[in-house]
PyMOL Python script that loads the backbone (N, CA, C, O; Angstrom):
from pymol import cmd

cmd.read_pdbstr("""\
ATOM      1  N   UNK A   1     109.850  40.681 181.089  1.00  0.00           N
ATOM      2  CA  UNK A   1     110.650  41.867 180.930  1.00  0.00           C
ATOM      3  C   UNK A   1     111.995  41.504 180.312  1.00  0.00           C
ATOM      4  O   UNK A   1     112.393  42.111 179.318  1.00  0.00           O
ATOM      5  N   UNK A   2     112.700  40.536 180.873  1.00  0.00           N
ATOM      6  CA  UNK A   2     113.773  40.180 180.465  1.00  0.00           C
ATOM      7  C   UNK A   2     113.651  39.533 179.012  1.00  0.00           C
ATOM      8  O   UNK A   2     114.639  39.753 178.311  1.00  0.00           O
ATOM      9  N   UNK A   3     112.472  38.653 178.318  1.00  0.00           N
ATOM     10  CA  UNK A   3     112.300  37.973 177.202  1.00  0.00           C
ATOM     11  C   UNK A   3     112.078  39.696 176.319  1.00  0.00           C
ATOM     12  O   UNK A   3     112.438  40.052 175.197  1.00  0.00           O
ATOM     13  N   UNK A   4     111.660  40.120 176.943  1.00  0.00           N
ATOM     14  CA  UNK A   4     111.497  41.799 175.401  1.00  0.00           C
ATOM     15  C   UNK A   4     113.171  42.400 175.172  1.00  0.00           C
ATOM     16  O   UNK A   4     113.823  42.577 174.142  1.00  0.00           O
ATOM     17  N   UNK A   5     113.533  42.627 176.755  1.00  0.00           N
ATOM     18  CA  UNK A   5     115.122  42.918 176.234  1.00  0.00           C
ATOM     19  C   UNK A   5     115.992  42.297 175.532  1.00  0.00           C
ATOM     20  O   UNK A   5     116.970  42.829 175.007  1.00  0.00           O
ATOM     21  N   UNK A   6     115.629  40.877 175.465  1.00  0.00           N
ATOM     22  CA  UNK A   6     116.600  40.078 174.790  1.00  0.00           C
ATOM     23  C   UNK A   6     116.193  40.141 173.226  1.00  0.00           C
ATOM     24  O   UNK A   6     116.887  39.926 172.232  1.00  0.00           O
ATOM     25  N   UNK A   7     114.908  40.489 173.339  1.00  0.00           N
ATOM     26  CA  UNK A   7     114.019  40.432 171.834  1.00  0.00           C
ATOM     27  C   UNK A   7     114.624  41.525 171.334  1.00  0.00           C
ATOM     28  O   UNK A   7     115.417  41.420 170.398  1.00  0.00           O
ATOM     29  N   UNK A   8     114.286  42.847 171.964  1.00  0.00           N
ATOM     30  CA  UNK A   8     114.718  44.090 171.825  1.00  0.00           C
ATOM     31  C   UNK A   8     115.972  44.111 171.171  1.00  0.00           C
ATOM     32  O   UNK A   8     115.947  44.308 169.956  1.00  0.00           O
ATOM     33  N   UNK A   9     117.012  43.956 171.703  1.00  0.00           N
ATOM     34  CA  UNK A   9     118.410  43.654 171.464  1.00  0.00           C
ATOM     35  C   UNK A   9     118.703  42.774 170.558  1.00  0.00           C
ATOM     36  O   UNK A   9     119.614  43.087 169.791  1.00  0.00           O
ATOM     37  N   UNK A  10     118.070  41.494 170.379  1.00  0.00           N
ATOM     38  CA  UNK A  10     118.419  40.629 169.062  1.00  0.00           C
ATOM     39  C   UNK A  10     117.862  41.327 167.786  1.00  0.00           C
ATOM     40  O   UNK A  10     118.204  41.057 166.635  1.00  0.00           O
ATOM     41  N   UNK A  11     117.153  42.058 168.081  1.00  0.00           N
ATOM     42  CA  UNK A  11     116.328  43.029 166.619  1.00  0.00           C
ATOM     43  C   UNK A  11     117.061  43.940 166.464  1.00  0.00           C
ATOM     44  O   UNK A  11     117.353  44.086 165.277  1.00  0.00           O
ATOM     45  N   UNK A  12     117.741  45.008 167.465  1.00  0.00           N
ATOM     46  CA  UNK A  12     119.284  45.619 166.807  1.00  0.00           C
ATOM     47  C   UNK A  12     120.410  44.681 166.568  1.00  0.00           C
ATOM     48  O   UNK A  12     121.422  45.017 165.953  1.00  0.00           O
ATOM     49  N   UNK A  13     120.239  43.643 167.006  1.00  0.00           N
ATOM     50  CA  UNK A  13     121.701  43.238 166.224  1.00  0.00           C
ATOM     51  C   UNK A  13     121.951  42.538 165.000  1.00  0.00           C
ATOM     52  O   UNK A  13     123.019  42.455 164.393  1.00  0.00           O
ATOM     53  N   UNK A  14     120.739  41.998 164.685  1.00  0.00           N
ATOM     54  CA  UNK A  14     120.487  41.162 163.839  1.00  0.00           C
ATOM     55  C   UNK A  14     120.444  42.531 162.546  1.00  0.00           C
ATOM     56  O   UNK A  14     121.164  42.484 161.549  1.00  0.00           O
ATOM     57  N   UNK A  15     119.637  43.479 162.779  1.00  0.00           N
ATOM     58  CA  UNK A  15     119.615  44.841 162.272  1.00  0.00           C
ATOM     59  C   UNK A  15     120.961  45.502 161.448  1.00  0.00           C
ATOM     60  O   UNK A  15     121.040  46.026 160.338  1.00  0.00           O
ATOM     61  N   UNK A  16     122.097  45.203 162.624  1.00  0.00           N
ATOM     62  CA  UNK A  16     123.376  45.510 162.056  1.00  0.00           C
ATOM     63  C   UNK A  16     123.832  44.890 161.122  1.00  0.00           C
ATOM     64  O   UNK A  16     124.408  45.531 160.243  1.00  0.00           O
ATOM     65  N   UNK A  17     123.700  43.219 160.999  1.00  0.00           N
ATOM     66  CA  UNK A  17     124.223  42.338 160.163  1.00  0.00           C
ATOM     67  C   UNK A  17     123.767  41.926 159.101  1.00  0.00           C
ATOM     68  O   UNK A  17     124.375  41.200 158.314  1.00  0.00           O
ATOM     69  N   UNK A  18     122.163  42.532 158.912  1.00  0.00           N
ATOM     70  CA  UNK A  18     121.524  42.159 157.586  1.00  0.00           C
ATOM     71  C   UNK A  18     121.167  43.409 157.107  1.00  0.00           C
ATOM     72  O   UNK A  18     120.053  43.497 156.590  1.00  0.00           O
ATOM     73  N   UNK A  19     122.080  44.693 157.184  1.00  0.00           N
ATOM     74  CA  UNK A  19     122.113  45.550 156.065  1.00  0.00           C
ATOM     75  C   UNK A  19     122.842  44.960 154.879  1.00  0.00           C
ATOM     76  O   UNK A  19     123.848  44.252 154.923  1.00  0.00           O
ATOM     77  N   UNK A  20     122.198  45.349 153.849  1.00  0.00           N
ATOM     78  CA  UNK A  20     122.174  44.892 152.685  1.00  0.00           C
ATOM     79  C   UNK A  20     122.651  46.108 151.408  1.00  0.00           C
ATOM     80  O   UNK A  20     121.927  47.089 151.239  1.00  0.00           O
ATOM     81  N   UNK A  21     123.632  45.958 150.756  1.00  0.00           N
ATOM     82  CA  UNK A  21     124.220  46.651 149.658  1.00  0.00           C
ATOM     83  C   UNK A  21     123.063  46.194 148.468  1.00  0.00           C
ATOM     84  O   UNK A  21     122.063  45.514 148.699  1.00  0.00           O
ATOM     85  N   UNK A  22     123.436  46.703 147.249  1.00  0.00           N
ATOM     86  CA  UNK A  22     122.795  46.247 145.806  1.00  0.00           C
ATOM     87  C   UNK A  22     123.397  45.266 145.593  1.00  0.00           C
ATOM     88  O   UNK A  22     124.575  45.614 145.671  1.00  0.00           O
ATOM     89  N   UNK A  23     123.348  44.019 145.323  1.00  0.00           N
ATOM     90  CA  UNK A  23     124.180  43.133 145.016  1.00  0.00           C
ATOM     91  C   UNK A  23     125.530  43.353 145.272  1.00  0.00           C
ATOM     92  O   UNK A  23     126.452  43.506 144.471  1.00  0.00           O
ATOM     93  N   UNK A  24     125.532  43.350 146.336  1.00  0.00           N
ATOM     94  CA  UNK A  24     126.770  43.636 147.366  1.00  0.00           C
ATOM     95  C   UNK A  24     127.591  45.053 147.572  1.00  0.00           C
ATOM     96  O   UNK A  24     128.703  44.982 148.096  1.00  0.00           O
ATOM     97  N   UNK A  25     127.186  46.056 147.261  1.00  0.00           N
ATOM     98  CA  UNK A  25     127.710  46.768 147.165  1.00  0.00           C
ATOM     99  C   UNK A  25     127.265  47.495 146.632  1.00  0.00           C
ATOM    100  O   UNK A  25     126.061  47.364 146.410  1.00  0.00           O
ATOM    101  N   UNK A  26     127.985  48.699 146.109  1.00  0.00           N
ATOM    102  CA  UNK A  26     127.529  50.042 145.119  1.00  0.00           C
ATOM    103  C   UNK A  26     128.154  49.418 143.732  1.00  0.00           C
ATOM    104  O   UNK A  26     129.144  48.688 143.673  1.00  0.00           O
ATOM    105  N   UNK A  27     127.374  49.860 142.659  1.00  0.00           N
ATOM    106  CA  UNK A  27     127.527  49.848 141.229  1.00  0.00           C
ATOM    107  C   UNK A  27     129.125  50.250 141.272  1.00  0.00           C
ATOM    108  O   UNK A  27     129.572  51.252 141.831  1.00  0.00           O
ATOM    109  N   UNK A  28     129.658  49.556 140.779  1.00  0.00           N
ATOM    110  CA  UNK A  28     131.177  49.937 140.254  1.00  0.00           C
ATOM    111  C   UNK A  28     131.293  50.756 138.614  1.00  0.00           C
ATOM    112  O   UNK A  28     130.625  50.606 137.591  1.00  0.00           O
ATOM    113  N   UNK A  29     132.138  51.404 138.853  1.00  0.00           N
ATOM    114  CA  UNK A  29     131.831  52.698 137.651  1.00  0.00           C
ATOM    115  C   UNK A  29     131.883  51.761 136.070  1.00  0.00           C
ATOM    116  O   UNK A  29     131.330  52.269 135.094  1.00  0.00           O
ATOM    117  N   UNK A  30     132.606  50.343 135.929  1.00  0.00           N
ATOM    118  CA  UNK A  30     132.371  50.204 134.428  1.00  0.00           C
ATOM    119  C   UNK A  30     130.831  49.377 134.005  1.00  0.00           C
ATOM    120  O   UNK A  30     130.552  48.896 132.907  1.00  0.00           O
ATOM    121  N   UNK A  31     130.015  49.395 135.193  1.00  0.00           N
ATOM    122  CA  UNK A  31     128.731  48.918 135.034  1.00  0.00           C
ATOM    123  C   UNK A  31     127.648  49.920 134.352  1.00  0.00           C
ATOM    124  O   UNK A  31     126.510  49.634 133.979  1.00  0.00           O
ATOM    125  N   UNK A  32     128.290  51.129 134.293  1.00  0.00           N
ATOM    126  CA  UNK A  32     127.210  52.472 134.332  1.00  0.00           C
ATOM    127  C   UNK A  32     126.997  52.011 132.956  1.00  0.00           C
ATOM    128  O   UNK A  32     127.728  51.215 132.368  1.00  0.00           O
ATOM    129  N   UNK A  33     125.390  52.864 132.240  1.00  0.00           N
ATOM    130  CA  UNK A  33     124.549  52.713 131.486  1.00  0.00           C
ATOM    131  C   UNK A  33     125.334  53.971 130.567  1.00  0.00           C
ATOM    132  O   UNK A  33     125.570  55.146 130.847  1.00  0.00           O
ATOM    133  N   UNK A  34     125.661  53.000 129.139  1.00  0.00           N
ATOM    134  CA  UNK A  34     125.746  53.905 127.871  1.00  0.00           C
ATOM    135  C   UNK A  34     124.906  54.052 126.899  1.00  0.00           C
ATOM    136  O   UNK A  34     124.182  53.189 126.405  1.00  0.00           O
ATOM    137  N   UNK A  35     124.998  55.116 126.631  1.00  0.00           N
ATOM    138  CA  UNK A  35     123.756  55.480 125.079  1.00  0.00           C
ATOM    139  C   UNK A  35     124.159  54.716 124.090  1.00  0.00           C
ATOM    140  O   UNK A  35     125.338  54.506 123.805  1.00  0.00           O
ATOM    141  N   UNK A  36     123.173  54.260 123.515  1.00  0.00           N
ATOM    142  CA  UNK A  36     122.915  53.585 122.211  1.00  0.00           C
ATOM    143  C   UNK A  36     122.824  54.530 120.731  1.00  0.00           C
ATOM    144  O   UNK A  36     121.742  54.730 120.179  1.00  0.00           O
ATOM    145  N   UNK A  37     123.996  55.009 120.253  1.00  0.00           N
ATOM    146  CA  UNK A  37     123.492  56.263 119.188  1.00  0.00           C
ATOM    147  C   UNK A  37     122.068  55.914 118.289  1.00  0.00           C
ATOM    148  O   UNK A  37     121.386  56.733 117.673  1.00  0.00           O
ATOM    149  N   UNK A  38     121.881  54.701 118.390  1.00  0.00           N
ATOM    150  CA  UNK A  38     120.656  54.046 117.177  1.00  0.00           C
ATOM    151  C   UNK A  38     119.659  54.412 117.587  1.00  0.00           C
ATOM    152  O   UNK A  38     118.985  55.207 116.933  1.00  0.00           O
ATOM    153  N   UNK A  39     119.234  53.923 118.860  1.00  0.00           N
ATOM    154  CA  UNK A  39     117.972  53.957 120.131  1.00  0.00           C
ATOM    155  C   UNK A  39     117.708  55.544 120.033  1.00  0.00           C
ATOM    156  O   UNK A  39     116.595  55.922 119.665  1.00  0.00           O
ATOM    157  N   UNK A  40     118.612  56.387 120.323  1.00  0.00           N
ATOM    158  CA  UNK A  40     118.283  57.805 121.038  1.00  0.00           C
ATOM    159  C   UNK A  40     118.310  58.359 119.609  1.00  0.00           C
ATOM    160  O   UNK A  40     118.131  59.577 119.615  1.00  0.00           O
ATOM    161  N   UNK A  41     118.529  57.678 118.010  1.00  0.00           N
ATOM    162  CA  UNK A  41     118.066  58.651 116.664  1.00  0.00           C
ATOM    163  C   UNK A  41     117.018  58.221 116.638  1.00  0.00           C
ATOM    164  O   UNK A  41     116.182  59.052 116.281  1.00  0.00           O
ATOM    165  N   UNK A  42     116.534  56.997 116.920  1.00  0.00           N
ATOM    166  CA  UNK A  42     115.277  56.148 116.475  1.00  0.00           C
ATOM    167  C   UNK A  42     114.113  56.924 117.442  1.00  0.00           C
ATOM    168  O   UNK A  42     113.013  57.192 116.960  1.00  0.00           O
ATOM    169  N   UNK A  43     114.509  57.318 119.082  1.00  0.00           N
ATOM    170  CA  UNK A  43     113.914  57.813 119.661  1.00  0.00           C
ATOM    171  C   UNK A  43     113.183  59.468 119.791  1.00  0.00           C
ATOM    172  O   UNK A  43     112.186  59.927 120.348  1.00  0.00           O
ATOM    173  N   UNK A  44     114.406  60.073 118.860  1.00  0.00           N
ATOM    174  CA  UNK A  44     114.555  61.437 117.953  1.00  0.00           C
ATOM    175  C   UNK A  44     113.380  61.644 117.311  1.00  0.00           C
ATOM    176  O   UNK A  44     112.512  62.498 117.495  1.00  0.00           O
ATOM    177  N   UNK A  45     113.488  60.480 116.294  1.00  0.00           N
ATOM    178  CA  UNK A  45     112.825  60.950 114.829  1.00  0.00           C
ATOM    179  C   UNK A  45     111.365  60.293 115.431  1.00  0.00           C
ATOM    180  O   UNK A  45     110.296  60.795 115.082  1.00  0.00           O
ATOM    181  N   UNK A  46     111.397  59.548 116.028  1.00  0.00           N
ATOM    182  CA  UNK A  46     110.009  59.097 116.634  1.00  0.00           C
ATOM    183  C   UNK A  46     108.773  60.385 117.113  1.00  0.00           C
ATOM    184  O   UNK A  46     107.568  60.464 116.877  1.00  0.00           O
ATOM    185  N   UNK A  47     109.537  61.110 117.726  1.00  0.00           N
ATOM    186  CA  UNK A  47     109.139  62.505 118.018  1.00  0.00           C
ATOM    187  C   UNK A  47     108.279  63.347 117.283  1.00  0.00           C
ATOM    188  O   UNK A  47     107.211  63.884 117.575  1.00  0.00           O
ATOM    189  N   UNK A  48     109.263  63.344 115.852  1.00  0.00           N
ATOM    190  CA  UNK A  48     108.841  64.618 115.113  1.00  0.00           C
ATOM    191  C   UNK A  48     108.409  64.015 114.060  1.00  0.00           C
ATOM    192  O   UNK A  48     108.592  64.623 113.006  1.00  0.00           O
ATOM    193  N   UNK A  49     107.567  62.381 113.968  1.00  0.00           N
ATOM    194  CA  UNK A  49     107.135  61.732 112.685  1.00  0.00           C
ATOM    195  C   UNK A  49     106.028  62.600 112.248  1.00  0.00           C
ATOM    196  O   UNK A  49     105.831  62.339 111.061  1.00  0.00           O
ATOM    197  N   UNK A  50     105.428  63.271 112.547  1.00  0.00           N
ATOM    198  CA  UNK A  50     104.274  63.958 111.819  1.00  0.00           C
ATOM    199  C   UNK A  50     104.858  65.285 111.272  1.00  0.00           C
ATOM    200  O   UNK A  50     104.082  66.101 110.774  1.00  0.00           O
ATOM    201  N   UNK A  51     106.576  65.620 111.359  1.00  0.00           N
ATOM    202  CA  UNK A  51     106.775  66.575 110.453  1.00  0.00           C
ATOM    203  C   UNK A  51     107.813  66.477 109.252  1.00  0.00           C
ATOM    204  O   UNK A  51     108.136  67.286 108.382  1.00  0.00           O
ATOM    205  N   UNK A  52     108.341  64.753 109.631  1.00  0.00           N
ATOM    206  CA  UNK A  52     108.907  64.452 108.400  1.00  0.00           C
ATOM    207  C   UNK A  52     107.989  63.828 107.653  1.00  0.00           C
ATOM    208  O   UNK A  52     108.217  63.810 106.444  1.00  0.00           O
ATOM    209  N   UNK A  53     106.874  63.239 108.095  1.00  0.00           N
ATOM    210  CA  UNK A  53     106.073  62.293 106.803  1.00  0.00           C
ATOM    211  C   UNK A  53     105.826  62.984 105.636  1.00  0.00           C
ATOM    212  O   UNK A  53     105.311  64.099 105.707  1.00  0.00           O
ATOM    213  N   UNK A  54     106.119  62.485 104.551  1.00  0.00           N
ATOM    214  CA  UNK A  54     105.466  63.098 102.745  1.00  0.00           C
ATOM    215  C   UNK A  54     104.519  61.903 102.578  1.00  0.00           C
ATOM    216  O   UNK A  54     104.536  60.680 102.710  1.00  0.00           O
ATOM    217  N   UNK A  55     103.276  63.373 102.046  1.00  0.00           N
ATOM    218  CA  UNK A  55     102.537  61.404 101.219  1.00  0.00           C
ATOM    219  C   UNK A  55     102.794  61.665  99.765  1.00  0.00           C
ATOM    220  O   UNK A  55     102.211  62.240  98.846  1.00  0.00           O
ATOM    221  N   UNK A  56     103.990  60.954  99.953  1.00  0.00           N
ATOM    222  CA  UNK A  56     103.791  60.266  98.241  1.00  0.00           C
ATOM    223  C   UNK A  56     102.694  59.543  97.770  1.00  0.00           C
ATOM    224  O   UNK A  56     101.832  58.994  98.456  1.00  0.00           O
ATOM    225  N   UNK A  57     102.811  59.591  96.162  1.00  0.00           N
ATOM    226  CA  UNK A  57     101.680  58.635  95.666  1.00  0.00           C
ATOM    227  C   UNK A  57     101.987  57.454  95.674  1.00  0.00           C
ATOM    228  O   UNK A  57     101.283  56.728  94.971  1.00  0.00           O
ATOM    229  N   UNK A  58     103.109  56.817  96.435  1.00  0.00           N
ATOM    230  CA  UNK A  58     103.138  55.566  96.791  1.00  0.00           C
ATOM    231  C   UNK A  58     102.969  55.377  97.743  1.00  0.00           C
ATOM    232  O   UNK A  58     102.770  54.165  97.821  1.00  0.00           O
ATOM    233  N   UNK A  59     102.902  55.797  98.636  1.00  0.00           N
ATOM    234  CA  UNK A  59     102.480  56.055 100.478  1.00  0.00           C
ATOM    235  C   UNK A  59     100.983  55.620 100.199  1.00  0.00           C
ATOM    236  O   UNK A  59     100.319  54.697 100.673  1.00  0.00           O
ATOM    237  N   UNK A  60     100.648  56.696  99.175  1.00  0.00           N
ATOM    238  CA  UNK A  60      99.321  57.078  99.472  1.00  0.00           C
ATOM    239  C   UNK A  60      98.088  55.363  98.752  1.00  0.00           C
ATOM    240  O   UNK A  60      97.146  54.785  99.294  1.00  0.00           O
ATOM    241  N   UNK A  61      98.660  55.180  97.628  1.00  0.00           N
ATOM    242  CA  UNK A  61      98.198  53.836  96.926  1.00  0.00           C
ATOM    243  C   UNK A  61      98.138  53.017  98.002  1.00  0.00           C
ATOM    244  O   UNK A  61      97.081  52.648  98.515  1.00  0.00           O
ATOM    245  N   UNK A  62      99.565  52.620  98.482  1.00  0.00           N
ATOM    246  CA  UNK A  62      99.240  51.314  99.940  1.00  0.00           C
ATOM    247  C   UNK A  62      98.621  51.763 100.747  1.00  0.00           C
ATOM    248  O   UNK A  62      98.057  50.902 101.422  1.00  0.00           O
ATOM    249  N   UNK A  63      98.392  52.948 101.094  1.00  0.00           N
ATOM    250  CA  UNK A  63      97.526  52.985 102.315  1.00  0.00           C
ATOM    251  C   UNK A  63      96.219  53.135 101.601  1.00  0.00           C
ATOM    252  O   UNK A  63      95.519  53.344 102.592  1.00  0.00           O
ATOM    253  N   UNK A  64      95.621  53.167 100.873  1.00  0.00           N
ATOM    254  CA  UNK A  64      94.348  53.400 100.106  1.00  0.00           C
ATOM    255  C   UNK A  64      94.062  51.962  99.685  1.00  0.00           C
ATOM    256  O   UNK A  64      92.907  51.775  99.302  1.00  0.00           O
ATOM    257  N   UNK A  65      95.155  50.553  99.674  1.00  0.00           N
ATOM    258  CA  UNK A  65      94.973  49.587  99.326  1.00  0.00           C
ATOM    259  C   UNK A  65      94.686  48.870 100.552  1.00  0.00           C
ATOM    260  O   UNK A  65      93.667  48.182 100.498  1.00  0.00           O
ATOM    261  N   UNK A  66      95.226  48.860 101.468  1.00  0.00           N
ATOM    262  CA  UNK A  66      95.668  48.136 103.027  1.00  0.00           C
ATOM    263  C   UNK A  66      94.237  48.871 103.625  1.00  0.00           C
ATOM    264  O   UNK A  66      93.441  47.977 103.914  1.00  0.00           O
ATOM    265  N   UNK A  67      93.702  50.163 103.882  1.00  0.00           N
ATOM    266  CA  UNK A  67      92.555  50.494 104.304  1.00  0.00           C
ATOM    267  C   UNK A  67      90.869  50.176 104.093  1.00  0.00           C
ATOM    268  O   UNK A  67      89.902  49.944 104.818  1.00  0.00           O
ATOM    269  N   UNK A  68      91.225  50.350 102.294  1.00  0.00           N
ATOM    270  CA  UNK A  68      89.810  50.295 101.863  1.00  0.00           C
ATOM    271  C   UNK A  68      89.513  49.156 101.068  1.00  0.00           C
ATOM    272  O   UNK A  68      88.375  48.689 101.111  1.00  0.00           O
ATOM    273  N   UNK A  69      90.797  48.408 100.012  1.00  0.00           N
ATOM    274  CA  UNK A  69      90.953  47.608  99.074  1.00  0.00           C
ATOM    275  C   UNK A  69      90.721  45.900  99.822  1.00  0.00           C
ATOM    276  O   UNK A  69      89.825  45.075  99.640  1.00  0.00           O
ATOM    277  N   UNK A  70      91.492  45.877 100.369  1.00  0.00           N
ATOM    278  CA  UNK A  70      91.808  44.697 101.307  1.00  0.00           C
ATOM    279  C   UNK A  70      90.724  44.350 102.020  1.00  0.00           C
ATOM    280  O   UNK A  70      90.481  43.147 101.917  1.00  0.00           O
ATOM    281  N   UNK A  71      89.918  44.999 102.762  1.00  0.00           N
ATOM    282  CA  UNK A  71      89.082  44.834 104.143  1.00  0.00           C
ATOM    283  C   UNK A  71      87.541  44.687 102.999  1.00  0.00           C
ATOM    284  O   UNK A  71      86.596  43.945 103.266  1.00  0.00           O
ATOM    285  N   UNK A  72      87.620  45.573 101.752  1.00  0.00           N
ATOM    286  CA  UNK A  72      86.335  44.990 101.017  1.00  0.00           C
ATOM    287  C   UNK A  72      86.397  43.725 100.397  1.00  0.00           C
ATOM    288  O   UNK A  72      85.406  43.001 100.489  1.00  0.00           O
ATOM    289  N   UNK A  73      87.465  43.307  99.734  1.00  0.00           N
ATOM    290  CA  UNK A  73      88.226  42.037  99.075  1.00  0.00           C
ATOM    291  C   UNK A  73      87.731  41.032 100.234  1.00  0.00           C
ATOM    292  O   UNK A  73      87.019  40.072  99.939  1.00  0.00           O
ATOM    293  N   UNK A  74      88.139  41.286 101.585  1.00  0.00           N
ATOM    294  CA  UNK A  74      87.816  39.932 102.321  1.00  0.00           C
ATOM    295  C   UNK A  74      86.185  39.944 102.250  1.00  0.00           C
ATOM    296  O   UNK A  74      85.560  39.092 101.617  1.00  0.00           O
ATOM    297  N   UNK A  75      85.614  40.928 102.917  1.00  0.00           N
ATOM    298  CA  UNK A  75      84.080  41.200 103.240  1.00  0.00           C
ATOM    299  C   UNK A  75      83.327  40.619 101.935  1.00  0.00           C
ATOM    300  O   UNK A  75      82.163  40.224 102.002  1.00  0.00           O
ATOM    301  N   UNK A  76      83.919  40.601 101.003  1.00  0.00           N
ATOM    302  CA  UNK A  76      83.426  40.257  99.790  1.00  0.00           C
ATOM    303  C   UNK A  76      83.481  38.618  99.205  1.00  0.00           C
ATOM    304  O   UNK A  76      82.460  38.038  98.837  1.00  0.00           O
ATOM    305  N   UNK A  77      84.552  38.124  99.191  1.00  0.00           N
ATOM    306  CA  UNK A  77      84.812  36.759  99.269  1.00  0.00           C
ATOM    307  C   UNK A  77      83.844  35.745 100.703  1.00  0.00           C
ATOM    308  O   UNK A  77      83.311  34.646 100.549  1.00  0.00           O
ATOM    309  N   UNK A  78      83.883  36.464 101.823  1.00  0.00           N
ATOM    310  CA  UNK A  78      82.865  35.983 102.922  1.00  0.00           C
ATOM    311  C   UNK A  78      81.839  35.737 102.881  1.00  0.00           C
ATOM    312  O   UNK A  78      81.171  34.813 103.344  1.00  0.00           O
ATOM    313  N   UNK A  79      81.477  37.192 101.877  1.00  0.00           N
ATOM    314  CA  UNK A  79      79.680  37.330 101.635  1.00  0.00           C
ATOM    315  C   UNK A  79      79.227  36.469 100.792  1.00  0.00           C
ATOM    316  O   UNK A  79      78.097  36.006 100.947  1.00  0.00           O
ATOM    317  N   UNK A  80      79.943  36.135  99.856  1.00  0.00           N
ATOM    318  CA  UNK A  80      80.056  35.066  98.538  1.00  0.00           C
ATOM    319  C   UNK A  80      79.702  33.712  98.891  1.00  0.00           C
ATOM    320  O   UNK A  80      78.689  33.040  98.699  1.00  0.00           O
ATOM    321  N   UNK A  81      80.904  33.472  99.508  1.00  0.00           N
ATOM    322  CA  UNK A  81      80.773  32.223 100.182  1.00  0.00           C
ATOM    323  C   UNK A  81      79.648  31.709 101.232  1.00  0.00           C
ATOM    324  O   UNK A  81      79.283  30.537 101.325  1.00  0.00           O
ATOM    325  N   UNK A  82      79.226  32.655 101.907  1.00  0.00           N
ATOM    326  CA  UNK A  82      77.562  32.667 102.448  1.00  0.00           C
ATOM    327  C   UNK A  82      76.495  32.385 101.619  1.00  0.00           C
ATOM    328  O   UNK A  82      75.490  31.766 101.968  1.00  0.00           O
ATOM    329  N   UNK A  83      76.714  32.839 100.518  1.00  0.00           N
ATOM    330  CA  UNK A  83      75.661  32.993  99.469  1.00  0.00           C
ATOM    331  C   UNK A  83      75.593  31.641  98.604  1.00  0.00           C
ATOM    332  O   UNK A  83      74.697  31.013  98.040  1.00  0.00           O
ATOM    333  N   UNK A  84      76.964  31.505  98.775  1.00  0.00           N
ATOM    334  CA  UNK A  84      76.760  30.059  97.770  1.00  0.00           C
ATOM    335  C   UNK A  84      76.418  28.647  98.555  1.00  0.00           C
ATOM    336  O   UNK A  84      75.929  27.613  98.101  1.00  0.00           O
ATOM    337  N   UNK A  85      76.768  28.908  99.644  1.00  0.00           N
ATOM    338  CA  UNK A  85      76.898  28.054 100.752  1.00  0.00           C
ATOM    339  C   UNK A  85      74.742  27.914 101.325  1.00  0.00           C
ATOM    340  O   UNK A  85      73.929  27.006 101.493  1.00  0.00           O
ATOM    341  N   UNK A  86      74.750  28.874 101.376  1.00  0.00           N
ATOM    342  CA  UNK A  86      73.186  29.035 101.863  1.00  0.00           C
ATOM    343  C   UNK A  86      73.449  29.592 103.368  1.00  0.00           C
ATOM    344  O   UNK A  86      72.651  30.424 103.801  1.00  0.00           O
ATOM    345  N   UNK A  87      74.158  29.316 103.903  1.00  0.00           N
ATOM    346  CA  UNK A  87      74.219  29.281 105.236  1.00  0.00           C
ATOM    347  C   UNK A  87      73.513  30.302 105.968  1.00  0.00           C
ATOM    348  O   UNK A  87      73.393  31.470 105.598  1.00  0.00           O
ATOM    349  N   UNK A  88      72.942  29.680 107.274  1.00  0.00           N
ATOM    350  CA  UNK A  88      72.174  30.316 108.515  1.00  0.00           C
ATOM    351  C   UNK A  88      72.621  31.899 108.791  1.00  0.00           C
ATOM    352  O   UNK A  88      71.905  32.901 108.805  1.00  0.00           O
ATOM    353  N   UNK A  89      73.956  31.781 108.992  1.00  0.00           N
ATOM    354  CA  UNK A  89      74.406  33.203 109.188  1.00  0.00           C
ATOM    355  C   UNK A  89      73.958  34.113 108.397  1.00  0.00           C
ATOM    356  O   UNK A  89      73.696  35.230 108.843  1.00  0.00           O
ATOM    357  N   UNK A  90      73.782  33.791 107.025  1.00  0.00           N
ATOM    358  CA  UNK A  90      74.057  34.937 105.790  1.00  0.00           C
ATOM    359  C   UNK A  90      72.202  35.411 105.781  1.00  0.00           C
ATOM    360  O   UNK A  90      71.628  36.443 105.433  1.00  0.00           O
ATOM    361  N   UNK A  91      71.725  34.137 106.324  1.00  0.00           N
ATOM    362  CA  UNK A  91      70.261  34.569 105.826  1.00  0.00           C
ATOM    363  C   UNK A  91      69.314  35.459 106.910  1.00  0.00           C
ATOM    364  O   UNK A  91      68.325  36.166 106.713  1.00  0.00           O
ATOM    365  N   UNK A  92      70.327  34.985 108.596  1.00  0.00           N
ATOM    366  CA  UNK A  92      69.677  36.208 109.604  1.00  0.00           C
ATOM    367  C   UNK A  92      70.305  37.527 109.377  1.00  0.00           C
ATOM    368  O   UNK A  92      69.923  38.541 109.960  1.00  0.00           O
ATOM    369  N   UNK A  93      71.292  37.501 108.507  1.00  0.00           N
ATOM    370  CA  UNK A  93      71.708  39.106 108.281  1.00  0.00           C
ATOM    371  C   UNK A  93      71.058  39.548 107.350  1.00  0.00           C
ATOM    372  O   UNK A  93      70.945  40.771 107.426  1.00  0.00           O
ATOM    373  N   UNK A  94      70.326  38.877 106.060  1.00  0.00           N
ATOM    374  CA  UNK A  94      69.603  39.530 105.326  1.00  0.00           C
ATOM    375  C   UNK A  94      67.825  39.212 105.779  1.00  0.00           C
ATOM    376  O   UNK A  94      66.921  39.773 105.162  1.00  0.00           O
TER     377      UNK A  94
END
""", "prot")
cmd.dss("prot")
cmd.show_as("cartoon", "prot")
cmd.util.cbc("prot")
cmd.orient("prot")
C-alpha cells in the first residue's frame, strides 16, 4: 500500500517537472513563417496551367518529336542491332 503511494505520488511529481514546451517554450514572434512571393506565383499559375497553355507549332513539333520521333528512333536502332547481331532475343520475338 505504501510502495503504490509513493509510486502514485512520484508519477505526479515527476509529471510536474517534465512538462515540456516546443523547444523550450512558445515560438517567439520573429520565428513566424513568411510567404515566398515566387512559391505562392509558381503555386498560382500551377493551378490554372490548362488555361494558359497555347500549342504553338513549336510546342507542338517537340512534343510530336519527344513522343513519337524519339521512342521509334530508339525501337529502331535496337531492332537493327538484333538483326545484325542474330541474337536469341530478336528471333523468339519473331
Amino acid at each position: 500500500m505504501r510502495f503504490s503511494q509513493l509510486r502514485r505520488q512520484g508519477i505526479i511529481a515527476s509529471n510536474r517537472f517534465q512538462q515540456r514546451g516546443m523547444a523550450g517554450g512558445p515560438i517567439p514572434a520573429n520565428y513566424k513563417v513568411k510567404k515566398n512571393k515566387f512559391v505562392e506565383e509558381w503555386n498560382g499559375r500551377r493551378e490554372i496551367t490548362e488555361r494558359s497553355f497555347t500549342a504553338r507549332p513549336e510546342k507542338v513539333l517537340s512534343l510530336v518529336f519527344y513522343v513519337l520521333v524519339l521512342p521509334y528512333g530508339v525501337y529502331a536502332l535496337t531492332r537493327g542491332e538484333f538483326q545484325s547481331k542474330g541474337d536469341r532475343r530478336y528471333k523468339d520475338c519473331f
